[in-house]
C-alpha positions, 0 to 999 in steps of 0.5 A: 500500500503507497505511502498517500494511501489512508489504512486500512479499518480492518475489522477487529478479531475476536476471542472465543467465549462462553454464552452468558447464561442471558444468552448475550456473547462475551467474546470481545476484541483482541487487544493490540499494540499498534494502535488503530487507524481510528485512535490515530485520526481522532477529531482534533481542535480546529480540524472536522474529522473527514474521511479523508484524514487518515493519520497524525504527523507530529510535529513540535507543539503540534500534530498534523493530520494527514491525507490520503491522495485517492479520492473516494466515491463519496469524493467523487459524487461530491464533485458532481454535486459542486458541478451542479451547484448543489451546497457550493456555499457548505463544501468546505474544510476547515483552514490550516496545515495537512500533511500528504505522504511523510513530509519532512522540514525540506518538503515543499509547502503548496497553499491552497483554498480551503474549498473542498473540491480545490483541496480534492483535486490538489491531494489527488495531484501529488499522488506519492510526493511528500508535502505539506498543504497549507490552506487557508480561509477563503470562505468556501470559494475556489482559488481563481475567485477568492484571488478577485473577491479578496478572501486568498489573500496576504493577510490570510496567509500570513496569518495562517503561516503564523497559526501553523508555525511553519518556520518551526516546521520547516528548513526553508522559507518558499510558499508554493501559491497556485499562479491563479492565486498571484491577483490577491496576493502582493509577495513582498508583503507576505515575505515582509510579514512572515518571512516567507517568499512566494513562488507561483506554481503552474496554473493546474495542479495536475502539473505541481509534480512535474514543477517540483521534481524540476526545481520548482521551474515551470514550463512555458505551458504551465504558465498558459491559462486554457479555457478549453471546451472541455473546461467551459462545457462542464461549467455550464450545469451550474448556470442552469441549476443558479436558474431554476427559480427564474425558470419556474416562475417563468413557466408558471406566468408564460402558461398564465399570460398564454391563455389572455385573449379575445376570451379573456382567458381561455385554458385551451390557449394558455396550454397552446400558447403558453406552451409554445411560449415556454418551449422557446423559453427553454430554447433560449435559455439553453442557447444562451446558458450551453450553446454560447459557452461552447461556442464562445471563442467562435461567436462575433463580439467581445462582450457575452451579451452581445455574444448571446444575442448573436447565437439566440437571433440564430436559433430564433430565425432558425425557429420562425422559419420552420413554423413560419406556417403555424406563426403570425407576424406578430408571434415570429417577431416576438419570437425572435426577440424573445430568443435573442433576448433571452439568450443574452442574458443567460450568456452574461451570466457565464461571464463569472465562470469564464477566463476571458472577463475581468470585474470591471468588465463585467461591471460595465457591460451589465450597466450596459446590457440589462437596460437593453435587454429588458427594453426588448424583453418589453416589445417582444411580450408586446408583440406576443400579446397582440398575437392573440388578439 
């Protein structure tokens, strides 16, 4: 078994005895010497005692837990969980020093955030390196977005370089940071603070071990920050989960308006037209929230809303002209708008999951684009009213 491996929990062997005369057995477990895992990784202060803490590295004043590097199914599920944007807000550790493998006083010291599935990833990466991990309080929030929100921090590292006593712990004076890390961190002011100089790793974990084993020298590719199809695509469920509500009180008030007509309100139009209503809905929103992010560096445009009405006005036109026979004029032109409308602003929303976008830039094109966008929203419920006079 690798030495990043958690042990085993065997189950505990047992000495035969008599029955007790109330018919309850007496054998009890053998007693052993070494002590168990469960012993070992006890709860400690300040620590949750996850699963994935399976022993203790002592250290002077102080016991470190350590960490296995292969991920569980529990991990795993946990990971499509945050995918989804189920408990983002919840899936966090607790701040502070991890040991994986059997780190020494010369192993190198990796800082993190203390979202979980950052750390998951991170330990998985240094699969048989000896490290320690450092991580700290960035409320729950990845490295990349807690470097802009202001949570990975100087102040924060220094503070917890200083809670985990690292110059006691370790011989040299280097702090390992994720380069994504490098817009809320000023290094001089760390290494004024505590001592301690930062290095900036590659920006994806999976190349840490690669970097280390070269001296901490990273390749041209390892600084290079890709934001492939692959990385927009499985970003792409959490817009649509953020949404639901949006989308359930629009399907609700799509069905209502939909049966408004020459009748008053007639059940048979708000299922045909509010029907129809909530299946172009859908059609822009996963327009704007999938087909735009994978299209992304393909759509004209700089700004995601612009972008978003773009692939929207397509699949509108698209829709008008295949039931250009079943459509009034008023419907196609509300259809269209709504589509294009629609599909802007749902691919303004990917602007907090991309790498093309800074915060004044989403600031500015919002300030920009909502106004316009709900002037169009406006028109084409207009048009669509008018349809069903």
């Amino acid at each position: 078994m690798s030495k990043n491996d958690c042990c085993p929990q065997p189950e505990p062997e047992t000495s035969c005895c008599p029955t007790n005369k109330d018919g309850t057995e007496c054998c009890t477990p053998v007693q052993s010497s070494e002590p168990s895992c469960a012993e070992v990784a006890d709860d400690r202060p300040g620590y949750k005692l996850w699963p994935f803490v399976c022993d203790w590295t002592t250290a002077p004043g102080q016991q470190i837990p350590k960490v296995a590097t292969r991920l569980t199914a529990t991990d795993i599920a946990g990971r499509w969980q945050m995918r989804w944007g189920f408990g983002r807000t919840r899936y966090s550790i607790a701040p502070g020093l991890y040991a994986i493998g059997t780190p020494s006083g010369d192993s190198p010291v990796l800082v993190t955030a203390n979202y979980k599935m950052t750390f998951d990833i991170l330990r998985r990466d240094m699969y048989g390196h000896d490290a320690w991990i450092l991580v700290i309080d960035t409320k729950g929030i990845n490295v990349w977005c807690a470097a802009g929100k202001g949570t990975f921090s100087t102040d924060e590292i220094v503070r917890q370089v200083e809670r985990a006593k690292l110059q006691d712990l370790v011989n040299h004076r280097t702090l390992i940071l994720p380069q994504l890390g490098a817009p809320g961190v000023a290094a001089h002011e760390v290494a004024k603070a505590c001592g301690f100089k930062v290095l900036y790793g590659p920006v994806r974990s999976s190349d840490l071990p690669e970097f280390i084993d070269k001296g901490n020298k990273a390749s041209p590719q390892m600084r290079r920050v890709t934001f492939g199809l692959v990385d927009r695509l499985v970003l792409t469920p959490v817009e649509l989960v953020h949404m639901w509500k949006h989308i359930l009180y629009s399907i609700v008030a799509l069905f209502l308006v939909g049966g408004i007509g020459p009748e008053i309100f007639s059940l048979s139009a708000a299922w045909s037209r509010g029907g129809a209503a909530v299946a172009a809905g859908m059609m822009a929103l996963l327009t704007g929230a999938v087909v735009t992010p994978l299209l992304l560096p393909w759509v004209p445009g700089r700004a995601f809303a612009k972008k978003g009405a773009i692939t929207g006005l397509a699949i509108g036109l698209a829709a008008s002209l295949i039931f250009a026979d079943t459509l009034g004029w008023l419907n196609t032109v509300a259809l269209i708008i709504a589509t294009a409308t629609i599909s802007s602003w749902c691919a303004m929303h990917f602007t907090g999951s991309s790498t093309f976008t800074s915060p004044s830039g989403v600031e500015k094109e919002m300030r920009q684009a909502i106004p316009a966008q709900a002037a169009a929203l406006l028109v084409g419920a207009l048009c669509w009213l008018a349809g069903a006079f």
